[in-house]
C-alpha positions in Angstrom: -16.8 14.9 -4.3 -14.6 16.0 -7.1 -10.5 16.3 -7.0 -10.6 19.7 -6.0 -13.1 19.0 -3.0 -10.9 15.6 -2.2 -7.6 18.1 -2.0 -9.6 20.5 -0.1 -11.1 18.1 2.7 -9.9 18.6 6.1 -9.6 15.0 8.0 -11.7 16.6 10.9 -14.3 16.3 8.8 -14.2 13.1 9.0 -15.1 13.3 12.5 -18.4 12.3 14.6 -18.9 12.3 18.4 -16.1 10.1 20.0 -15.0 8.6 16.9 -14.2 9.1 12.9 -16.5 8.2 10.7 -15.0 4.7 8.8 -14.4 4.7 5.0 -16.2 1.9 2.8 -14.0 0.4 0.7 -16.0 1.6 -2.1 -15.0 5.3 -0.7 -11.0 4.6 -0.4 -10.9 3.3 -4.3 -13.0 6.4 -4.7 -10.9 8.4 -3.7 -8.0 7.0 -5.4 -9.4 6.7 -8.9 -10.5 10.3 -8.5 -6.8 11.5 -7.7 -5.3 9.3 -10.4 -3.6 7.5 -8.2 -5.3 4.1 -9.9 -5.2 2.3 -12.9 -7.4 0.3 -14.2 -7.2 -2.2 -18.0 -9.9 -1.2 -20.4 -10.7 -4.6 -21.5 -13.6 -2.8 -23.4 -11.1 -0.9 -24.8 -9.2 -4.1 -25.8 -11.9 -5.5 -27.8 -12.3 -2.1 -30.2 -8.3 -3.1 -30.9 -6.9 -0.6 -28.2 -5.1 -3.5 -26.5 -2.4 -0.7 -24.6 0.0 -1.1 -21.9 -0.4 -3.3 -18.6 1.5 -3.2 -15.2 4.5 -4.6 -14.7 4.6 -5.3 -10.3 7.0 -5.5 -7.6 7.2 -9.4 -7.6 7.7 -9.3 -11.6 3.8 -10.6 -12.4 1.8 -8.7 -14.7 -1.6 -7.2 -13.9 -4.8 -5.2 -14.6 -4.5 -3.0 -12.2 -2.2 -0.5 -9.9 -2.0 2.0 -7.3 0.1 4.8 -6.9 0.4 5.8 -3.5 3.2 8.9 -4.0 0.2 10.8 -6.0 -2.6 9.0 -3.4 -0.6 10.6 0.2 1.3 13.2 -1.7 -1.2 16.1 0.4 -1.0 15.8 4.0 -4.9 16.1 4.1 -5.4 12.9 2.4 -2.4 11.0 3.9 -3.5 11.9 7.6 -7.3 10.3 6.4 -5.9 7.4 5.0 -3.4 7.1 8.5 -6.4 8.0 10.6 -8.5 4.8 8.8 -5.9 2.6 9.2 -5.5 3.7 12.9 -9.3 2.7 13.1 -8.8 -0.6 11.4 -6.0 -1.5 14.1 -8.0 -0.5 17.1 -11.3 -2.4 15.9 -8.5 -5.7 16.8 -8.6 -5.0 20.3 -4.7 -5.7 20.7 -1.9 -3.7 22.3 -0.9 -0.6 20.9 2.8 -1.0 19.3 5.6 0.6 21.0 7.3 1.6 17.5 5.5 2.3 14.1 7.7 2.1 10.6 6.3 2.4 7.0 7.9 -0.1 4.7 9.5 2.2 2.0 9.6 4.0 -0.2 5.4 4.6 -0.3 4.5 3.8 3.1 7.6 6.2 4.8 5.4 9.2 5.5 2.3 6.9 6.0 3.8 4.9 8.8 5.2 8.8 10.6 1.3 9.6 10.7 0.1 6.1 11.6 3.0 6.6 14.6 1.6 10.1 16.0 -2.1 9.3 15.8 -1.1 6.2 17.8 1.3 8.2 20.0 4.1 6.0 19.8 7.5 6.3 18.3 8.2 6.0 14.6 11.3 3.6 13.6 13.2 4.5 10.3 13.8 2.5 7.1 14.7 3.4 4.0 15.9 2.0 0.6 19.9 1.0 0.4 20.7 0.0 -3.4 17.6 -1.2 -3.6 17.4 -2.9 -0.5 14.5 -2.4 2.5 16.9 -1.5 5.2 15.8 -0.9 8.9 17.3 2.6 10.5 16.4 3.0 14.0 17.2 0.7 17.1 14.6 -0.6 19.0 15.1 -2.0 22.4 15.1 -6.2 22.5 11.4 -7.2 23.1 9.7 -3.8 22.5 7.0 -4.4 19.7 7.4 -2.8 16.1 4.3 -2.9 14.0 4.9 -2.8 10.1 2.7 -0.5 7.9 2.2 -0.7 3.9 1.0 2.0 1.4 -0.7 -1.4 -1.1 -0.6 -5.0 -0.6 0.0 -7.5 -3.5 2.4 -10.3 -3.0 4.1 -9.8 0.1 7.2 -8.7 -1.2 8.5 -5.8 0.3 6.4 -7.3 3.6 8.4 -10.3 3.2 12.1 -7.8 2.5 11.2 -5.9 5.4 11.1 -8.6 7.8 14.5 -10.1 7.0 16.3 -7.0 7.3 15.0 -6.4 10.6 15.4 -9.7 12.2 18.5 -10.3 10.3 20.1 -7.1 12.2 17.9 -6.9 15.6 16.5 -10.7 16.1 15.0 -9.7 19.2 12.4 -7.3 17.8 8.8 -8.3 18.2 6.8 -7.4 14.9 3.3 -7.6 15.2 1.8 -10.4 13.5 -0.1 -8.6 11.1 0.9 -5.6 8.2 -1.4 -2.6 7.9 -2.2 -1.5 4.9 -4.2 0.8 2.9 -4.9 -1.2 0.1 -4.7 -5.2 -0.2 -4.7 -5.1 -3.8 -3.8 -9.2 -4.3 -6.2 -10.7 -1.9 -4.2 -12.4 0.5 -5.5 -12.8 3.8 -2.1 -13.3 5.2 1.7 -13.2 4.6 3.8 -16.7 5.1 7.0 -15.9 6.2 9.4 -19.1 6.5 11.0 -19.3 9.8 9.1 -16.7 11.1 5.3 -17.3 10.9 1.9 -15.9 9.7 1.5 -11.7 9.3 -2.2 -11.0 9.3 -3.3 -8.5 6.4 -5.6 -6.0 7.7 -6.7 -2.9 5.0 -8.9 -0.1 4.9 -9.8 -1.3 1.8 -10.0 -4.7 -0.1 -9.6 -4.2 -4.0 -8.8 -7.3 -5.8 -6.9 -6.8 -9.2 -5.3 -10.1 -11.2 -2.2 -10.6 -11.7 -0.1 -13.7 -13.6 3.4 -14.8 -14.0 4.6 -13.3 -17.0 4.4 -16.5 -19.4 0.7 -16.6 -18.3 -0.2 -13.3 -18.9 -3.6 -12.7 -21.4 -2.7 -9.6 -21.2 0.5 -10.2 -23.5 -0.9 -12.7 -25.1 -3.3 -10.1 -26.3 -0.7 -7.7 -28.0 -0.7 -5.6 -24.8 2.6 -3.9 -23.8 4.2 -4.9 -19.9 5.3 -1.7 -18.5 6.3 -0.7 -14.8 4.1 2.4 -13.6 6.1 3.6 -11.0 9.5 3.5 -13.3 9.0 7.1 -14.1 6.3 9.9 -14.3 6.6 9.1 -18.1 5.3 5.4 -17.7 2.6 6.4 -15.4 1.5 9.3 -18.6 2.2 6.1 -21.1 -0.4 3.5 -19.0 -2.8 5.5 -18.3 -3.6 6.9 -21.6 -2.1 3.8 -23.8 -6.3 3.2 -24.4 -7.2 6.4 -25.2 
């Protein structure tokens, strides 16, 4: 399928007797890299001279790679498929449905609203406060909340998410695992001090590298550390800094 095709795909499509059909990872980067909602280093492109631009991340590392998810789930189409995988991904654990849903913002906001009605559960609010994940809603001591994620990489906003939650409403139980589209820095799960193990569980596993910024090859090469999601101009500047 092409972009126009991708935008035009209905998530019934998707759908075979009793069930819907379940993405290879291969399809899910697909589908990304064909939206240009992924970047990826041109290391080819470095040796030719073109050494460009590289990603700057949430946790401050550098890397070859990164995901977009506002141009990934901007159409509803594409954010109910990627909702309706994860959905798939949760049931094939065999646990509990959740009683509340929330996408860790800002990517994951709209996400986690169609994760929560193709669950049929409720969808608890956060949203970003000077910076800061902040939890909205109030859920009732000992009713579970489960925590979904546009990309995985560190942990970071995982890790901000919890705090604020259990910080204001201690008696919340959040599921021991993060859904998430992508898991980008190949963690298998997210340490929390205090609080215990999440389980990662994707649609799709994507490894990209990533270094602390004194270890970086990329710099090292002549390359340029920029953060992607900064602006719509810094996305245009990585994407084409090879070119």
């Amino acid at each position: 399928m092409d972009k126009d095709q991708l935008l035009g795909l209905h998530p019934d499509s998707l759908m075979r007797p009793g069930n819907i059909q379940l993405l290879s990872e291969e399809e899910v980067i697909y589908i990304a890299e064909t939206l240009g909602a992924f970047w990826a280093y041109d290391y080819e492109a470095a040796k030719k001279g073109k050494v460009g631009m590289h990603a700057i991340l949430k946790s401050e590392w550098h890397s070859d790679g990164f995901f977009i998810s506002r141009i990934l789930l901007e159409l509803l189409n594409i954010r109910t498929i990627m909702a309706d995988q994860q959905v798939l991904r949760f049931n094939q654990l065999g646990i509990p449905k959740p009683n509340w849903v929330a996408g860790i913002p800002d990517g994951a906001s709209q996400l986690g609203q169609e994760v929560a009605k193709i669950m049929d559960v409720k969808n608890a609010e956060m949203r970003k406060e000077d910076g800061r994940i902040v939890m909205v809603s109030t859920i009732a001591p000992d009713e579970t909340l489960l925590l979904d994620e546009d990309f995985c990489t560190k942990g970071t906003g995982f890790k901000e998410a919890v705090a604020d939650i259990l910080s204001r409403q201690p008696k919340v139980k959040i599921l021991p695992l993060e859904l998430v589209i992508i898991n980008r820095g190949g963690l298998t799960a997210i340490a929390i001090e205090g609080v215990g193990e999440f389980q990662v569980v994707a649609v799709a596993n994507h490894r990209v590298n990533d270094w602390p910024p004194p270890e970086c090859p990329l710099c090292k090469m002549g390359s340029k550390p920029i953060k992607p999601k900064a602006t719509d101009e810094n996305w245009r500047l990585i994407t084409t800094s090879q070119q």
